[in-house]
N, C-alpha and C positions, 0 to 999 in steps of 0.2 A: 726322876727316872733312874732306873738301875742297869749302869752298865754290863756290859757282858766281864769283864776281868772280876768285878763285884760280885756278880755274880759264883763264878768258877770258886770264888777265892771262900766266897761262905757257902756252897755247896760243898767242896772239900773238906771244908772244916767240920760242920756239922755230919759227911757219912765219918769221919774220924771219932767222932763222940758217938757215933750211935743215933742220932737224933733225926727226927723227920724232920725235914728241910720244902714243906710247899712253897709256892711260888710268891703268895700271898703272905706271907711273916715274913719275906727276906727285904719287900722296899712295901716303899709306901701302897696306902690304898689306891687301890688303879680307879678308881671311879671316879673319885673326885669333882665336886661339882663346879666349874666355873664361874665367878659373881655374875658376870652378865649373858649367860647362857642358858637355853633351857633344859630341863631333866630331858627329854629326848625329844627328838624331830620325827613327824612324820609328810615326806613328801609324797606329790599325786603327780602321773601324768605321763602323756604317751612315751616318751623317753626314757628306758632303764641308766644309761648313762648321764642324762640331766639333775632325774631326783635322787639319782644317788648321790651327787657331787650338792645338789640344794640340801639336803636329808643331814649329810657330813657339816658345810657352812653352819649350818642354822645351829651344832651344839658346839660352836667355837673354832670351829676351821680345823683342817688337817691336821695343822700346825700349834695346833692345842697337845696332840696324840703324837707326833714326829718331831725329832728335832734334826739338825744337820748331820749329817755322819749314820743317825740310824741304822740299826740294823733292825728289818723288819717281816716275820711271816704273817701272812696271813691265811686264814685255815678257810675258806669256804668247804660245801659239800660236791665232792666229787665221787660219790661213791657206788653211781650205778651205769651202766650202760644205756643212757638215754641220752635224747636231745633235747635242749632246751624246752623247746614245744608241750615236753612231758612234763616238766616239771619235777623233777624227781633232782635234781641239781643246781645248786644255785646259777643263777643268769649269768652268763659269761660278763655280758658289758657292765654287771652288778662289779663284777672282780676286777675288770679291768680298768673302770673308773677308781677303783682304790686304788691298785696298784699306781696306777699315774697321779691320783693325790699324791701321794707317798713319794715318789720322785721327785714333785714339782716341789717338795716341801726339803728335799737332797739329800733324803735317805741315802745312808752308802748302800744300802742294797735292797730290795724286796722278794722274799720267796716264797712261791704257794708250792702248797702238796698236801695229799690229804690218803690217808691209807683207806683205798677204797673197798667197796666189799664185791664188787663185781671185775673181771681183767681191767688192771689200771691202767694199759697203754690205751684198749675201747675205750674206758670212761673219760679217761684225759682229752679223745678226738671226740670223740659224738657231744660229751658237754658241751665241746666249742670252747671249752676253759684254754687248755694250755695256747691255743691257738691266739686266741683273747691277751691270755697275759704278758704273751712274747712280742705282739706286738705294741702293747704298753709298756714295752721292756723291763719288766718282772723276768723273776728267774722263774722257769717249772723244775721242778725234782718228783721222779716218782719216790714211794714211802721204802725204803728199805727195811724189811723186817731187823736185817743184820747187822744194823746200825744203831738200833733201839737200844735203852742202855733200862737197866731193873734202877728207880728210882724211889726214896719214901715217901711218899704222897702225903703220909700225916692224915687221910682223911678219917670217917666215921666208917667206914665200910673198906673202902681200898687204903689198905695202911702202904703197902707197895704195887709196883708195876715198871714193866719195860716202858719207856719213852722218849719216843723221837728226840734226839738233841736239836735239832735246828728248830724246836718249840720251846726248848730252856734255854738257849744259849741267842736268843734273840732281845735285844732291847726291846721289841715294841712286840706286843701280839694281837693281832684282830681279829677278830670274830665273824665270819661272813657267810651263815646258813641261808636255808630255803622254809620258809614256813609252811607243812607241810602234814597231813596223817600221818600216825602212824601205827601200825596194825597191835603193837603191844603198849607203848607210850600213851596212847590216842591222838595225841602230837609231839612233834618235835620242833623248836625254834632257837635253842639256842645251846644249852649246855651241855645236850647231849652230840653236837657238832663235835665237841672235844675227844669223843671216841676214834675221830679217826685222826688224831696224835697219839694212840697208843698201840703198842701191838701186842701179839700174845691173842690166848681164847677171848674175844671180847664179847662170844655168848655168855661167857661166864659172870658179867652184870647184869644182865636182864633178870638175874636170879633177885636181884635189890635194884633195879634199875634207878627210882628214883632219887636213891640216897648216894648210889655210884655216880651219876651226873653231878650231884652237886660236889661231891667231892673233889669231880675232874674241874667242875667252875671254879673251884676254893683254889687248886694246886696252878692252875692256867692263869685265871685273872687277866680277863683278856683289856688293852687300856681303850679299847672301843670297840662297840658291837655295830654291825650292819646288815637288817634283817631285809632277807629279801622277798616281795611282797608283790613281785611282777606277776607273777605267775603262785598258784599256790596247789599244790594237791589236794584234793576234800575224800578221797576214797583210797586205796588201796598202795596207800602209805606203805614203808618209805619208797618204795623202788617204784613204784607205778604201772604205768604203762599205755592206759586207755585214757584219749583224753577228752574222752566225755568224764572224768575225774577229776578235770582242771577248767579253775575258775580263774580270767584274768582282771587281777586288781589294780595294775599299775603303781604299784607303791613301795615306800623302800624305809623302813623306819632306822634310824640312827641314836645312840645314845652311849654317855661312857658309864652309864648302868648296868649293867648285864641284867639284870636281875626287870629292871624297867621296859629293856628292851623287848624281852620274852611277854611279861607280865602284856605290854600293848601287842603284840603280835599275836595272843589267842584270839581278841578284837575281828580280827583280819578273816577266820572262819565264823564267823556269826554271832548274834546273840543267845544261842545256844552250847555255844562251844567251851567245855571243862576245862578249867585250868589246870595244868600238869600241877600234882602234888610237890613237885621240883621246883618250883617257883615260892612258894611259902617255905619251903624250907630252907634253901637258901636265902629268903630273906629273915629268916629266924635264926641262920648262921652270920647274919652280917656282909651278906656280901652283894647286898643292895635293897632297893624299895620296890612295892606291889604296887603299891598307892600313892597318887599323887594329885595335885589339884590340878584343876585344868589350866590354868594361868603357865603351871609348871610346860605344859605339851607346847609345842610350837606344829600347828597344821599348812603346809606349803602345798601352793599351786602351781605346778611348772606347767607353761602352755606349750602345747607342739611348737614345729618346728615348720 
């Protein structure tokens, strides 16, 4: 794992040379497969705080992904004016079981925030998020635009951009969308969560949407994804609103894939559901698998309560 002085100290160096500096060439590969774990988990079951915490165990424990001292954000989506019910948000008890992973594992600290697209003090209360995480005692921060720093991304499309520092200057990053439509994407599950660690015009990737996602996967390299599967939008993506648009699955898939993670969560809208172009291309950049054998899946049953 790379610490934060590691960090500072070869981000400095590299804007001194000139040089793009992603997240991903500065420490090892975040994905990492563990000898006795599986490429990812997918848990079932009336409990969004159960199979989250089952989903996590099953690809090697928290403590696979944290170590003591940690310092750790984690990104879910807060980005709209809804309540959980809508779907348009990741599941509060989704975040709030991480965050208390992450603790029990003595992170020095945990904090979520997510630069929302609709008023972030609404989104943060009707989610149920910030509410959720404070009482898991995670830190909430709303996203300050004016805190954002112009960073080189190094990508294929976004060579720079302003970003959040408490997303680079963290030891640990998670990953914790809502699988979900989306009206230009056709979904979104996972790499395009990383838009809201950036600021600035962020209509201005939709113009190359697919290739700008992977780019923000490449520079972020989150060291585990946790998709959320409780609730899913099937219509009028991202923001929602009617929920006759939302179908409940009860499910919460985990992996230190990214790339694996997304690839099983199109699964989760049907057997007709199109795989975002963002998913083959990121794994044609290296920064995970599509495909996997089934031995590789771990399927968990969590029974009520």
């Amino acid at each position: 794992m790379m610490n934060r002085r590691r960090f500072m100290r070869l981000t400095l160096g590299a804007a001194a040379a000139g040089l793009a500096t992603p997240l991903a060439r500065m420490g090892e590969t975040a994905w990492a497969e563990a000898p006795s774990s599986p490429l990812l988990a997918v848990a079932h079951g009336p409990s969004p705080a159960a199979i989250t915490r089952a989903a996590i165990d099953a690809v090697g424990g928290i403590a696979r992904f944290v170590s003591r001292g940690a310092r750790v954000v984690v990104k879910p989506n807060i980005g709209w004016d809804r309540t959980p019910e809508q779907a348009a948000n990741t599941n509060p008890e989704v975040v709030a079981t991480v965050v208390r992973m992450c603790l029990e594992a003595e992170a020095k600290s945990v904090l979520v925030l997510d630069n929302t697209c609709n008023d972030a003090r609404r989104c943060y209360l009707r989610s149920g998020i910030a509410e959720a995480v404070r009482a898991a005692g995670g830190t909430v921060e709303f996203f300050e635009e004016d805190r954002a720093k112009k960073m080189a991304l190094g990508g294929e499309v976004l060579k720079e951009w302003a970003v959040h520092p408490s997303f680079v200057e963290a030891d640990v990053r998670i990953n914790v969308p809502i699988a979900k439509h989306h009206g230009l994407a056709n979904l979104t599950l996972g790499m395009k969560n990383w838009m809201g660690a950036i600021a600035g015009n962020r209509n201005r990737l939709h113009q190359n949407l697919d290739a700008s996602v992977v780019d923000l996967g490449a520079f972020f390299r989150p060291s585990l994804t946790v998709i959320d599967g409780v609730r899913i939008l099937t219509r009028g993506g991202p923001q929602g609103g009617s929920l006759d648009d939302v179908r409940r699955l009860d499910t919460v898939i985990a992996s230190a894939d990214p790339v694996a993670a997304e690839a099983r969560a199109v699964r989760l809208h049907g057997p007709g559901a199109i795989q975002p172009a963002c998913i083959s291309m990121a794994e044609s950049r290296g920064l995970g698998r599509s495909r996997w054998d089934q031995a590789e899946e771990r399927q968990i049953e969590v029974p009520g309560s």
